[in-house]
N, C-alpha and C positions, 0 to 999 in steps of 0.2 A: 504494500500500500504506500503510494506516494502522497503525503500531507502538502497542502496547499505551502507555498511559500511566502512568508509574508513580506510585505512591501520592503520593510526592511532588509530584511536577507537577499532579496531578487541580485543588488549588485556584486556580492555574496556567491553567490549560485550561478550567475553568467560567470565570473571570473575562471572558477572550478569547470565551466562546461567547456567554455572557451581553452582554457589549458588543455583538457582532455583532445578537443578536435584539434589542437594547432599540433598535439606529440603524436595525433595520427597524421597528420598532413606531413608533419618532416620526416615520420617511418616512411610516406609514400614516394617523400622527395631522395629521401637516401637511396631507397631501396631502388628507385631509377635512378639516377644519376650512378649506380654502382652496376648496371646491368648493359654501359656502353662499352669500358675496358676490362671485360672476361678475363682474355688472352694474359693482358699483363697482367691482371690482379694475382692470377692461377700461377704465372711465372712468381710473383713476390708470395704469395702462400707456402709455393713450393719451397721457392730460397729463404724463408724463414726457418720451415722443418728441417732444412740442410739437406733438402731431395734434388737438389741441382745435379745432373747428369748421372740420377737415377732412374729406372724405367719402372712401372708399374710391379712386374713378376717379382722384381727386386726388395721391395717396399717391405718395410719391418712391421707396419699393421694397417687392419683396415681402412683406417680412415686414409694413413699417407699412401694405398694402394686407389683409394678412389681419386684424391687431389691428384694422381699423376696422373691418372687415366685420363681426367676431362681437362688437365692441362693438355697431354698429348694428341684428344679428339681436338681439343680447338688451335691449337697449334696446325694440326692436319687438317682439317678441315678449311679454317680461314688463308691456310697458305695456297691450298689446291682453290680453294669456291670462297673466294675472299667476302662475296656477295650474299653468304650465310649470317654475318657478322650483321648484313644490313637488315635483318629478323628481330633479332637482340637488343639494335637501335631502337627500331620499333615499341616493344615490348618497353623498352628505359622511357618511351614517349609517352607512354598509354600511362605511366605509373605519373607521370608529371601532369599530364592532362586532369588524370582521374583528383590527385590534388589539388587540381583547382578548381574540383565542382563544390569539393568542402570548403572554400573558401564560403560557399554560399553558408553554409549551416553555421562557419564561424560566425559570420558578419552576423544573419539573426536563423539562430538556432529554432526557434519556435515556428517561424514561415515557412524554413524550409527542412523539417524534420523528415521530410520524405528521402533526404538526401544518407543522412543515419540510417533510415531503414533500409534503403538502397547496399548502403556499406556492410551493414550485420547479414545480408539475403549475400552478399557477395564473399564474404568472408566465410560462410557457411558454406557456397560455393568451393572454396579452396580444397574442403575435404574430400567431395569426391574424385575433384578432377585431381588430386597429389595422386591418391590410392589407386583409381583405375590409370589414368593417364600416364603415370608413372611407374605401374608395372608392364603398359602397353611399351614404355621408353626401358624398360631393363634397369628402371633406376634402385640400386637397393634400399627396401625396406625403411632403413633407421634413416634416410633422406627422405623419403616418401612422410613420414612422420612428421619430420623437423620440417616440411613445406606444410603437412597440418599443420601446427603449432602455430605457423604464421597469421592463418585464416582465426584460430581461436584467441590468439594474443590482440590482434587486431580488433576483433569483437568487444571485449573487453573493455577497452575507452568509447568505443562507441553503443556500447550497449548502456555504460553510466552517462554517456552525455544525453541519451536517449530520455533514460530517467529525469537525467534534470530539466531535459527540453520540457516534457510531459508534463513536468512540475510546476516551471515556470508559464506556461501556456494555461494551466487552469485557475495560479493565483490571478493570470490579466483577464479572462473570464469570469470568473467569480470571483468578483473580490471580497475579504473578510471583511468582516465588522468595522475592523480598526482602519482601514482602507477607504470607506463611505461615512 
């Protein structure tokens, strides 16, 4: 049950909802702007772990056996079909686009709440398409996971800013006592 919020607290209550959608908007801003340099990030991932002219076969555990792998597919990939790369661009687009429809919800969360619920219906989205689409792609399992985890973490600010939209929208409908 969401209690009406009083007139006082409203600036209160924007501030908390507004923070929520802006740490979603800069996930979406990160998360694109890191989906344009793959090739070198997977090259400095690698040369963190010290797998620098290591091959995958080689690789002392799973996880440094996956990082080399999708370094070596996009290495191979973008050097043979450089024009796969222009896929990924896209994909970093869509994630900066889609951060700018929450600009709407930032500016007034109560008008345009349709945009939240947009965002939880999409975020829910992420689990099936990680789990099917991602065994369709041979991607292993504990990724297939950790790309859920995205859709659920993401829900999560927007499922309280949701709440406080909802909250805020019925104190400006019905106002209290103290309000009239």
């Amino acid at each position: 049950m969401n209690p009406t919020v009083p007139c006082q607290d409203r600036p209160a209550v924007l501030r908390k909802l507004r923070w929520a959608i802006g740490s979603f908007i800069c996930a979406l801003v990160l998360s694109g702007i890191t989906a344009f340099p793959l090739w070198s990030e997977m090259d400095w991932i690698a040369a963190i772990r010290g797998l620098e002219g290591v091959s995958p076969a080689d690789a002392g555990s799973g996880l440094d056996c996956w990082i080399l792998t999708v370094r070596d597919g996009l290495r191979d990939s973008y050097t043979r079909h450089p024009w796969l790369a222009y896929g990924t661009d896209w994909l970093a687009f869509a994630h900066l686009v889609i951060a700018v429809f929450f600009l709407g919800a930032f500016i007034d969360p109560v008008r345009n709440v349709w945009i939240l619920q947009a965002g939880i219906i999409a975020c829910a989205m992420v689990i099936p398409l990680a789990l099917i689409g991602g065994a369709v792609r041979q991607i292993p399992l504990g990724w297939r996971l950790i790309d859920c985890l995205f859709g659920v973490l993401g829900a999560i600010p927007l499922i309280y800013s949701l709440r406080l939209a909802k909250s805020l929208e019925r104190s400006s409908a019905f106002p209290s006592r103290s309000q009239t």
